[in-house]
C-alpha positions, 0 to 999 in steps of 0.5 A, spaced: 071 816 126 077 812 127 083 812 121 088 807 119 095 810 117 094 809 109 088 812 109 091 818 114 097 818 109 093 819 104 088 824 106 095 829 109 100 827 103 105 825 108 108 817 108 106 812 111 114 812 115 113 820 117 107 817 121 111 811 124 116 816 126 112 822 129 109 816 133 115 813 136 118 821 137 111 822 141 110 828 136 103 824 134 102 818 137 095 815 134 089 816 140 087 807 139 090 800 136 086 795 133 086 789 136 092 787 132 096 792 134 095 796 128 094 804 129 088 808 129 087 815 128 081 819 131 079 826 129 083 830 134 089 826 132 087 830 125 087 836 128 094 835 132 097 833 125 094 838 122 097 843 126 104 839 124 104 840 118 102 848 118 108 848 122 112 844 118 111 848 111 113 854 117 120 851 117 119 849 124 123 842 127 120 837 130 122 837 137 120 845 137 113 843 134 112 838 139 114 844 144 109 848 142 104 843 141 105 840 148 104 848 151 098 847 157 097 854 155 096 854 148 089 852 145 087 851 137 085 859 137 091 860 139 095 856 134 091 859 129 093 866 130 100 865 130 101 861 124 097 866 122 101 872 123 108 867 121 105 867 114 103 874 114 110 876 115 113 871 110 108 874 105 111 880 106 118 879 106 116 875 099 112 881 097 117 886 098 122 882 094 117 881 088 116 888 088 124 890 089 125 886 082 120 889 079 121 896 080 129 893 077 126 890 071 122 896 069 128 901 071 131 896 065 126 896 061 126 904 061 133 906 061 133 908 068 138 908 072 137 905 079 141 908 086 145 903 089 140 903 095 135 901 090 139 897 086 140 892 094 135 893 097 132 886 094 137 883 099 134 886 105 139 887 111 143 881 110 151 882 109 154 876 106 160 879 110 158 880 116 155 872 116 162 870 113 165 873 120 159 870 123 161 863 121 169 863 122 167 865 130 161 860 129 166 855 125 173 857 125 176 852 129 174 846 125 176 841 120 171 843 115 172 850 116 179 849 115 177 844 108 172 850 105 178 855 106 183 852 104 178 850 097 176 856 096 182 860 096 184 855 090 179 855 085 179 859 079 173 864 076 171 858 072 171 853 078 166 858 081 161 859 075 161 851 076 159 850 083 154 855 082 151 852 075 151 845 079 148 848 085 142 851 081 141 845 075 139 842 083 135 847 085 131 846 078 131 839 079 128 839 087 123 845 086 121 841 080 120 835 085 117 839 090 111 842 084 110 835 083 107 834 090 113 828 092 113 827 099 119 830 103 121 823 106 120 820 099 126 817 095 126 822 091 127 828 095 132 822 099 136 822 092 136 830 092 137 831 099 143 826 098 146 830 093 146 836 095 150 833 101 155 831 096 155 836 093 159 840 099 163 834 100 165 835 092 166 843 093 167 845 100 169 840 105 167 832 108 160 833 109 158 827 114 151 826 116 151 829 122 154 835 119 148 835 114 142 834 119 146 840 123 145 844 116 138 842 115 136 844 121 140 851 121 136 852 114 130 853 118 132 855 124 136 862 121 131 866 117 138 868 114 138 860 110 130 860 110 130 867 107 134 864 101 130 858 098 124 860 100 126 866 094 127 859 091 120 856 092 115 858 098 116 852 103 123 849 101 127 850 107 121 845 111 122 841 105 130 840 104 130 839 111 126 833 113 128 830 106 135 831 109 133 828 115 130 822 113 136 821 108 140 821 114 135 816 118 135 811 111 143 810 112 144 810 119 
């Protein structure tokens, strides 16, 4: 059977524009035309925007799924079991997390008193100061680091419990919109990618859409990134990512 692009948006929750542009990046290029010119997809094109979307909830960018996929030596077995063992490692990940804020909440609840291996192991091996040094060698050289530096030295204890009560009514508000089945690319998710942009411009430095896409894919690339909105919302770093993207596309 041959698809239209409405009816293989529909069946996939993706939009129309998301399919135009896997066609003309060579992610997805439909197997045939209508005489008109009007895409038609076949079942294989199914498949392969299936594997996509596997991906993409994974946390990969595009251009790395297209490498994957592309990979002479890769069958469908084979794309299966690594998605297979991808997601069995978050879970677990997730799981741990789960289980390290229950056994705090009970120790609360009774009165015990946790060690403080107990009390941080729900952060797992990440050091916030060890990627502080991290991003001054990545970063230190550039004017927005420079900006962010030169911010935070500034704020108050107030300023700070701002920021943070700004970045988490956000996170309510895109976890809604994700739970509410929006698509990434959508206006919604755009207005939301747009003001999570502004949002560092307003308490951090000047950040450009180009530095935002470099962001945005950095939140995937970096488990360390991923790791944090995926404790926010399974599937969010992907999500954020391509809704960044796409804002940045509507205003180029």
């Amino acid at each position: 059977m041959a698809y239209t692009v409405g009816q293989v948006a529909r069946a996939a929750r993706v939009t129309v524009r998301t399919l135009h542009h896997y066609d003309e990046i060579g992610l997805l290029r439909p197997s045939g035309r209508t005489s008109a010119g009007y895409r038609r997809y076949d079942e294989a094109d199914l498949d392969r925007l299936q594997l996509i979307r596997y991906y993409r909830e994974l946390g990969f960018p595009l251009e790395e799924i297209a490498e994957i996929l592309d990979d002479p030596d890769a069958d469908p077995v084979a794309h299966l079991r690594r998605q297979h063992e991808l997601l069995s490692g978050r879970i677990g990940k997730l799981q741990e997390m789960v289980t390290a804020i229950e056994h705090a909440m009970e120790a609360r609840k009774l009165g015990i008193q946790l060690t403080p291996e107990e009390r941080f192991e729900v952060f797992g091996n990440f050091d916030p100061d060890e990627h502080a040094e991290e991003a001054e060698q990545r970063w230190g050289g550039t004017e927005a680091y420079r900006q962010s530096q030169e911010r935070a030295g500034r704020y108050s204890k107030e300023d700070l419990l701002r920021n943070k009560a700004e970045n988490e009514d956000w996170g309510r508000r895109f976890v809604a919109l994700m739970d509410s089945g929006a698509p990434a690319d959508g206006p919604e998710a755009m207005a939301l990618a747009e003001e999570h942009r502004q949002l560092i411009t307003k308490w951090w430095y000047d950040c450009s859409y180009e530095i935002h896409t470099g962001l945005a894919d950095m939140y995937v690339a970096d488990p360390r990134f991923t790791a944090h909105y995926e404790t926010l919302r399974p599937g969010m770093a992907a999500y954020l990512n391509e809704a960044i993207h796409a804002n940045a596309i509507s205003r180029s």
